[in-house]
C-alpha positions as CSV (number, residue, x, y, z in Angstrom):
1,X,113.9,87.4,133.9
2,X,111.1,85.8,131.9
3,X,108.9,84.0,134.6
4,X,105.5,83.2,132.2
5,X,105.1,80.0,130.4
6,X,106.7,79.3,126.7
7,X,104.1,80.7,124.0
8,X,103.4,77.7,121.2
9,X,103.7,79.3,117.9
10,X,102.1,77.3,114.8
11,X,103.7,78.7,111.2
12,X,101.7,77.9,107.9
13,X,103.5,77.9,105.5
14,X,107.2,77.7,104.3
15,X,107.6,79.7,101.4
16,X,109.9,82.4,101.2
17,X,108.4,84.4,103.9
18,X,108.0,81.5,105.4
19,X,110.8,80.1,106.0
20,X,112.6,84.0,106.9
21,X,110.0,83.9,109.7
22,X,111.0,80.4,110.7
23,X,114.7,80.9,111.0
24,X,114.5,84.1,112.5
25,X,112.3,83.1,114.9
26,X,115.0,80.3,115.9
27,X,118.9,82.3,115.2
28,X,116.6,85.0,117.5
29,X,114.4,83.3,119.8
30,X,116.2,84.0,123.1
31,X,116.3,88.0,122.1
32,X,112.8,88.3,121.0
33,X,111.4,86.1,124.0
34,X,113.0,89.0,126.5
35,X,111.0,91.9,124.5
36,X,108.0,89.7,124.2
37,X,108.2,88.4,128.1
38,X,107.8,85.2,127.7
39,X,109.7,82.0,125.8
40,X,108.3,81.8,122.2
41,X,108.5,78.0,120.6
42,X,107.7,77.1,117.3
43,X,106.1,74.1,117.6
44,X,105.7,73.4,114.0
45,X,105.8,74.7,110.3
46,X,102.1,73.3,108.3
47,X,103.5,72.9,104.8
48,X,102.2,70.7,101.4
49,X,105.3,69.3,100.5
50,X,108.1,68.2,102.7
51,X,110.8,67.8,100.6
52,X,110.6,71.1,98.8
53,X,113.6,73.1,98.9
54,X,113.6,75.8,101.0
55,X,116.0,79.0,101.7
56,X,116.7,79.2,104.4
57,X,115.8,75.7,105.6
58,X,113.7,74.7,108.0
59,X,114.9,71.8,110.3
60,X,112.7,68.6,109.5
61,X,111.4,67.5,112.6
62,X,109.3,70.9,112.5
63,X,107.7,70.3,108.9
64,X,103.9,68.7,108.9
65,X,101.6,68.2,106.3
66,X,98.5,68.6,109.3
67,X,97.8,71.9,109.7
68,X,94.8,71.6,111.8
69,X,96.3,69.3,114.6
70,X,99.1,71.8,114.3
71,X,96.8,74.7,115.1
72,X,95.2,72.8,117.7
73,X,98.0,73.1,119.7
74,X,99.3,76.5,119.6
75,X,98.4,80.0,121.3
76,X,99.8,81.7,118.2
77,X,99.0,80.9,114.7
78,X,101.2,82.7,111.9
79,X,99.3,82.2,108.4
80,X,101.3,83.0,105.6
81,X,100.1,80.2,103.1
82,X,98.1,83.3,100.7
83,X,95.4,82.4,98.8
84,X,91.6,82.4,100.2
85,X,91.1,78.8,100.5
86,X,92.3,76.7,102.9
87,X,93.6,80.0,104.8
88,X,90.3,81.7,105.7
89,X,89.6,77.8,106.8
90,X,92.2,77.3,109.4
91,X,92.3,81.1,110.3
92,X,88.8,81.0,111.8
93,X,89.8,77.5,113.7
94,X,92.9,79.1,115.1
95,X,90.9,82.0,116.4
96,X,87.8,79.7,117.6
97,X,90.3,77.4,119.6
98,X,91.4,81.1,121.2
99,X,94.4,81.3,119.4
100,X,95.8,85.0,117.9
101,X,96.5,85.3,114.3
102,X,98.9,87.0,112.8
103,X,98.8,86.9,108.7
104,X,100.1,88.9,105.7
105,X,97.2,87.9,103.4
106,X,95.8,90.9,101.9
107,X,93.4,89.1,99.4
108,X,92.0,87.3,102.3
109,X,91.9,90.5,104.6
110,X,90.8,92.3,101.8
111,X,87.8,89.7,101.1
112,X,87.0,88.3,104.6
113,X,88.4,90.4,106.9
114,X,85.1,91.5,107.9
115,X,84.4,88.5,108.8
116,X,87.2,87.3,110.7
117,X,87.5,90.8,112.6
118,X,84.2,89.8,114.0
119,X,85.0,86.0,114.5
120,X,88.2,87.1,116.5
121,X,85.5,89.9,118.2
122,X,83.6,87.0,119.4
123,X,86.2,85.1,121.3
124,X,88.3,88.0,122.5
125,X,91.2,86.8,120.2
126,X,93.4,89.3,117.9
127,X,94.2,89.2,114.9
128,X,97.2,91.0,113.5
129,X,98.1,92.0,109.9
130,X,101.0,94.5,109.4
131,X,102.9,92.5,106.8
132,X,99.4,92.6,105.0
133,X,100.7,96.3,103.2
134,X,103.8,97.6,102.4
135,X,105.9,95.0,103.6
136,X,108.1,96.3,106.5
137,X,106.4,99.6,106.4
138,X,105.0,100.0,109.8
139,X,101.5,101.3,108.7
140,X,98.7,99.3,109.9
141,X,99.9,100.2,113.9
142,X,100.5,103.9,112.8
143,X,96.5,103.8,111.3
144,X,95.1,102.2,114.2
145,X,96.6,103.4,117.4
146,X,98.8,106.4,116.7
147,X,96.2,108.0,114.5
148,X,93.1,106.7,116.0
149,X,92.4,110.4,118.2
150,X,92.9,111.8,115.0
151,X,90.5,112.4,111.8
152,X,92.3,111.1,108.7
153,X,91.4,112.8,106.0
154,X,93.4,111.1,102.8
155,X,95.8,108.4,101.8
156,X,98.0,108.5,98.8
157,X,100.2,105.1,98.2
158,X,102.8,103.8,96.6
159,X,102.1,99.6,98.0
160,X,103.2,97.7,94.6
161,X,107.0,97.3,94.2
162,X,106.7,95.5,90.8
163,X,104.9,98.6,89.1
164,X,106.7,101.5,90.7
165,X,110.2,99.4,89.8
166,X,108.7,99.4,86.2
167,X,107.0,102.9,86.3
168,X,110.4,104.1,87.8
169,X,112.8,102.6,84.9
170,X,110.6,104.0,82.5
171,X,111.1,107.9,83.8
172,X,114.8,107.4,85.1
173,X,115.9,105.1,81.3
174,X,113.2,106.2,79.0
175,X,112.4,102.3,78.7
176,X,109.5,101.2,77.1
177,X,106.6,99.1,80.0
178,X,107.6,96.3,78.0
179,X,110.9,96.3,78.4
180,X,110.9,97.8,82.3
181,X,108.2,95.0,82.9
182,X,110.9,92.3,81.1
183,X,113.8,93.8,83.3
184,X,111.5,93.4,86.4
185,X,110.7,89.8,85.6
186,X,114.3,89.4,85.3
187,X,115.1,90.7,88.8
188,X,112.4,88.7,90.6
189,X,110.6,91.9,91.1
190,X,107.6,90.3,88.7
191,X,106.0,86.9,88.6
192,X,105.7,84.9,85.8
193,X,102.3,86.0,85.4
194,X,102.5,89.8,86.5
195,X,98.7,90.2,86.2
196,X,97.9,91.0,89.8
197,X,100.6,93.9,89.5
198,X,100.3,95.4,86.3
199,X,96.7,95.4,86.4
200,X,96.2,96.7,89.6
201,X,94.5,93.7,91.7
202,X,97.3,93.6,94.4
203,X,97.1,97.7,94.9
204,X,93.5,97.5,94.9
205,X,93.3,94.6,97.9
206,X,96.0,96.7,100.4
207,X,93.9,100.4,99.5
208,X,90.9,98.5,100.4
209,X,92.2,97.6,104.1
210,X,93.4,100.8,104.6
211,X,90.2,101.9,103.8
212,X,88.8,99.9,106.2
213,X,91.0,100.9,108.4
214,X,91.2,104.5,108.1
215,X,87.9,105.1,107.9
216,X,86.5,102.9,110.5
217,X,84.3,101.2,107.8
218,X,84.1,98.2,106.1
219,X,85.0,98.9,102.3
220,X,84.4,95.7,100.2
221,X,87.1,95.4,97.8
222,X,84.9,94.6,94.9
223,X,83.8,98.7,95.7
224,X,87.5,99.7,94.7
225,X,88.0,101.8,91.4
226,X,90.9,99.7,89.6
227,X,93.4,100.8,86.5
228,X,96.2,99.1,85.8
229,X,99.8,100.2,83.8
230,X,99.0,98.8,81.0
231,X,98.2,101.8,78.7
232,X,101.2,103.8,80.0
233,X,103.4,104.9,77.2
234,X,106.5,106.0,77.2
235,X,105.4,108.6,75.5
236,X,102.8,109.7,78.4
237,X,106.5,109.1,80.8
238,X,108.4,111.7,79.0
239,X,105.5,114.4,78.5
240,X,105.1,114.1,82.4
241,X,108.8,114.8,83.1
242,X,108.8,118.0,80.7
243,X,105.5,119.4,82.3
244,X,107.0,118.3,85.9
245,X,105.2,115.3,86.9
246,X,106.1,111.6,87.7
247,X,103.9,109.1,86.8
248,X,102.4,106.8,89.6
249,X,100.7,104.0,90.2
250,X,99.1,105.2,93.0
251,X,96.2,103.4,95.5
252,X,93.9,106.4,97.2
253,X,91.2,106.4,99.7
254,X,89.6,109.7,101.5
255,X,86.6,110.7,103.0
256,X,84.8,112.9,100.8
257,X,81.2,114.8,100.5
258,X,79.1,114.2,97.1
259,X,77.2,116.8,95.8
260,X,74.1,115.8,97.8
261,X,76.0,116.2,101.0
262,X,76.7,112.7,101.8
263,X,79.4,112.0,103.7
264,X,81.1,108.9,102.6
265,X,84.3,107.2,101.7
266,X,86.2,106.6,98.2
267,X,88.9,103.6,97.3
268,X,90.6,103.4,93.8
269,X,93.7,102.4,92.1
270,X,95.0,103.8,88.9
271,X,98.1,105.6,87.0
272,X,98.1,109.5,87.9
273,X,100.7,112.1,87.4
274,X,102.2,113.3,90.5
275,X,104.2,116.6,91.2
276,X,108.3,115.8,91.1
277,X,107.9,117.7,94.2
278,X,105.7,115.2,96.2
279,X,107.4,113.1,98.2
280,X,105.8,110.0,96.6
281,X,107.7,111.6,93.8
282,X,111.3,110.2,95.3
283,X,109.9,106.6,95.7
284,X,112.2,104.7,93.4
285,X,112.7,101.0,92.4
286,X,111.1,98.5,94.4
287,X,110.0,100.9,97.2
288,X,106.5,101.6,98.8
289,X,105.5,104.5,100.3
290,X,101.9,105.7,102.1
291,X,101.6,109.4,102.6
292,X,98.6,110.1,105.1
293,X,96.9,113.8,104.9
294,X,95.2,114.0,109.0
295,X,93.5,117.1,110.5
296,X,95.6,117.5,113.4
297,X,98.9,115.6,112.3
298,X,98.9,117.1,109.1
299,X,101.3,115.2,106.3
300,X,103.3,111.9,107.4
301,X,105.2,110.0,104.7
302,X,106.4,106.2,105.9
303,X,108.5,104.7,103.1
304,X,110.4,101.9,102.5
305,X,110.8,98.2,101.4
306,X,107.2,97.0,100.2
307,X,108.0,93.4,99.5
308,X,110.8,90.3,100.2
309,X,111.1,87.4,102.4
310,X,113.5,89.0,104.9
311,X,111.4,92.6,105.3
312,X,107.9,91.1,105.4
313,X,109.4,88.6,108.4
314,X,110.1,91.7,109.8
315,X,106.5,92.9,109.9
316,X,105.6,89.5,111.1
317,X,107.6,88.5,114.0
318,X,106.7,92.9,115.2
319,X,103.3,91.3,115.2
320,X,104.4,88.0,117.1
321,X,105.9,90.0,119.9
322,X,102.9,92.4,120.4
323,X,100.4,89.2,120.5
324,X,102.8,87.8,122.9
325,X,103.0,90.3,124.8
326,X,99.5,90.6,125.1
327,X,99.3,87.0,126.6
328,X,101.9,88.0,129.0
329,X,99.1,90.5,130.2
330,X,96.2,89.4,129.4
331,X,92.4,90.5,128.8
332,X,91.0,90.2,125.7
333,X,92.1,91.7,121.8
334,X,91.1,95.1,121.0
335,X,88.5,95.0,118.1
336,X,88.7,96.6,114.7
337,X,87.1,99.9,115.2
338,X,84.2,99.9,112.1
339,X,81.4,102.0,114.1
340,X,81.5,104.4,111.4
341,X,79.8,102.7,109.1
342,X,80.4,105.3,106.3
343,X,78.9,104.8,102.8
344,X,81.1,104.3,99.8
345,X,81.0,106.6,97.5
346,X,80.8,105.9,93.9
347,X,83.5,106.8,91.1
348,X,82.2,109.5,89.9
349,X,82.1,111.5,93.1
350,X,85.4,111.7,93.8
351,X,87.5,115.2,93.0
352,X,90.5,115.3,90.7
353,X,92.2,116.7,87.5
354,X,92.8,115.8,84.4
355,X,95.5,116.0,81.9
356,X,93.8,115.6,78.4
357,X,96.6,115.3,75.2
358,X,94.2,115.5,72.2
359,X,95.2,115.5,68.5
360,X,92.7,118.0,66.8
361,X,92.4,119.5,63.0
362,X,94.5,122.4,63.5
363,X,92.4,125.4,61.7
364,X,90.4,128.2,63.1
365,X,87.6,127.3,66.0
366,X,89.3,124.9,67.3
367,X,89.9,126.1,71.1
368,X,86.7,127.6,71.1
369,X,84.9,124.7,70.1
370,X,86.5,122.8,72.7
371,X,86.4,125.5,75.6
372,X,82.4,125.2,74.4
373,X,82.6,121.2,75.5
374,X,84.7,121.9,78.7
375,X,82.0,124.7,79.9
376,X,79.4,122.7,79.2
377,X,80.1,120.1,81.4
378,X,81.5,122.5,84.5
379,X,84.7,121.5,83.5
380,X,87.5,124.5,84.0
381,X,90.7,124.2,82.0
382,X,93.4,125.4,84.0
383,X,96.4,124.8,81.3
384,X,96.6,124.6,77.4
385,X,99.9,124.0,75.3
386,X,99.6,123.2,71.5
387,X,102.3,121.4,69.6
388,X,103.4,122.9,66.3
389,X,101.1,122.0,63.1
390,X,101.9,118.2,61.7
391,X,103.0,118.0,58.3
392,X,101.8,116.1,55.2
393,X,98.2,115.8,56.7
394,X,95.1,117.4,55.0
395,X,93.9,119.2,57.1
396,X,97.1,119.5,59.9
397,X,96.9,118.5,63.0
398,X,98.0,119.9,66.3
399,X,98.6,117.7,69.8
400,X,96.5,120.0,72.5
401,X,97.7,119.3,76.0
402,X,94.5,120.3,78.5
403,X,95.1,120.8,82.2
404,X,92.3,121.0,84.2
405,X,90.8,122.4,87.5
406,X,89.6,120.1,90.7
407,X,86.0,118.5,89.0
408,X,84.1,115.7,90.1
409,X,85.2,112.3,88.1
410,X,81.9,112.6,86.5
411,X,82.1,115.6,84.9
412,X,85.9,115.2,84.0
413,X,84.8,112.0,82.2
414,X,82.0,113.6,80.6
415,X,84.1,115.9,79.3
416,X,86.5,113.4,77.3
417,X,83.8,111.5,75.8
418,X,82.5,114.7,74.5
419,X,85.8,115.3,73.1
420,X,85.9,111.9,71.4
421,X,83.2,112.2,69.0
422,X,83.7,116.0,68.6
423,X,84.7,116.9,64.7
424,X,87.3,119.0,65.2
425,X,89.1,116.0,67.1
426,X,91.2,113.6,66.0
427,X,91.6,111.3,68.4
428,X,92.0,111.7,72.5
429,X,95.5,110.8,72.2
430,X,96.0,110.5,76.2
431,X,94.1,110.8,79.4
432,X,95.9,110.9,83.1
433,X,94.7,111.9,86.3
434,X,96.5,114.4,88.3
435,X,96.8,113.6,91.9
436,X,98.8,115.5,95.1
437,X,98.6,119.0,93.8
């Protein structure tokens, strides 16, 4: 029997998670109010226009245009407007009035979370942020209560559906990224303007928080590494199937130790072949996935829809139960554990592989003159396949396909640019990182 005092919960916004949150929150109210202890009432949706269509709709009488007097009155405030400006506005009022917060916004979290972590810190408040990555993934509890007596060593992610949808059709239809990207637009997978996705941006804002998160550090987003898709070929797509690779878009972050023995923490975002045996391997279409390497829970994989209206409400209203919940007991939000304070690393400390495809002048010297370039940057070459000789060319040319061993970033890259301006090359045809051997 629910004995404590109906909980006022503000919504802004009424887009398309929105308004999944809204009517879920009213078909379900009675159900979630007995998990959360105590009656939850939305007391109003903050919108900018009031006639816009919405799916599902949300009843009139609940629709304002005055998000701040809306805020004023609530003990919960669900933000899910996106966007930096006016949400890290009303975010910090709804926590200095000693409201919780519960948002999705990962460019906001991802740019100011520091900031409203600490302005929630002040006041006791709590803010919440599950639906912020991977949709209705359940990652951001996992990170910071499951794993918190644990030392987490790596994250390899999958959290953009738009580019593994596209990355996906290319390997499983041999379509080209233009026609994959087309297909996705099509399906509502890809906005108009798929910038954010292709390019990286939205990968690079969610590996940023789970940074932060992981790593109990505050990692600036403008400190992520960031490649987009759009140099994948098809091309590239079929040479990793035959060598037995997928290619990813993947987001990464670890703690690692530079070669002066600094302890410190790496972010980046970029295409990298992957093993058909890793289980980021078997994320297809519109999935996400986050595959965490700790040092006492060893390999976890959570997997599942990364995006929508309906799954990201699901992600919210987890988070509107747990800050009621904490109302119904009371004392004060847990902060954002940051003690660690870890420096981030730079690009060119981090550890990987590469996968060099080179067109050289195929005559005598060649491997040896490039074996000379890889030794003298430290570089180990683990595999070498050569194509047969073209035809018609004075001299022929051969494709060269280099795998290498674990090097620093620097050295790898050091190494290519060396073979760019080298005589007996061509052209460097194609360069991919090699990630979760």
């Amino acid at each position: 029997m629910i004995e404590y005092r109906n909980l006022r919960i503000a919504l802004l916004g009424g887009g398309n998670v929105g308004a999944q949150v809204a009517a879920l929150l009213i078909e379900h109210g009675d159900e979630l109010a007995s998990r959360a202890g105590a009656g939850l009432e939305l007391i109003g949706v903050a919108v900018r226009d009031l006639d816009a269509v919405r799916t599902p709709a949300i009843p009139r009488e609940l629709l304002t245009t005055d998000a701040e007097s809306l805020i004023g009155g609530a003990d919960i405030v669900i933000e899910l407007m996106g966007g930096l400006e006016p949400a890290r506005t009303l975010i910090l009022q709804a926590i200095n009035s000693g409201a919780d917060v519960i948002t999705g916004n990962k460019a906001l979290l991802a740019t100011h979370g520091a900031e409203l972590f600490d302005a929630a810190e002040q006041v006791g408040a709590q803010l919440y942020y599950e639906a912020a990555v991977g949709g209705a993934i359940p990652i951001i509890r996992p990170l910071r209560d499951s794993l918190a007596g644990d030392r987490v060593k790596r994250i390899l992610a999958i959290v953009n559906g738009t580019t593994n949808f596209i990355l996906d059709l290319m390997e499983r239809e041999d379509a080209t990224l233009e026609d994959a990207l087309a297909k996705a637009t099509e399906l509502g997978y890809a906005e108009a303007d798929p910038t954010a996705d292709i390019e990286g941006y939205d990968a690079a804002q969610k590996v940023s928080i789970l940074a932060s998160l992981a790593f109990h550090t505050n990692f600036p987003l403008d400190a992520v590494y960031r490649e987009g898709i759009t140099a994948v070929t098809i091309e590239q797509v079929e040479a990793a199937r035959k060598a037995g690779y997928v290619v990813k878009l993947l987001a990464i972050c670890e703690r690692l130790t530079d070669e002066s023995g600094v302890d410190g923490v790496s972010a980046r975002v970029y295409p990298a072949l992957i093993p058909a045996a890793h289980p980021l391997a078997a994320v297809h279409g519109a999935n996400n996935a986050v595959f965490i390497e700790a040092e006492a829970a060893g390999s976890l994989m959570f997997y599942g829809a990364g995006a929508g209206g309906l799954q990201t409400a699901s992600a919210v209203l987890g988070d509107l139960v747990s800050a009621a919940r904490r109302h119904v007991i009371g004392g004060p939000g847990v902060a954002e554990s940051t003690q660690a304070n870890l420096p981030v690393l730079d690009m060119g400390s981090v550890l990987t592989r590469y996968q060099i495809t080179l067109e050289v002048v195929d005559q005598p010297g060649v491997l040896a003159a490039i074996a000379g370039l890889t030794n003298e940057h430290n570089v180990s070459v683990e595999t070498l396949t050569q194509s047969a000789a073209g035809s018609g060319d004075v001299p022929a040319t051969a494709t060269l396909v280099i795998g290498t061993h674990e090097a620093t970033e620097a050295a790898l890259a050091a190494t290519v640019n060396a073979l760019r301006t080298n005589q007996v090359v061509r052209s460097v045809v194609s360069v991919l990182r090699v990630e979760g051997l």
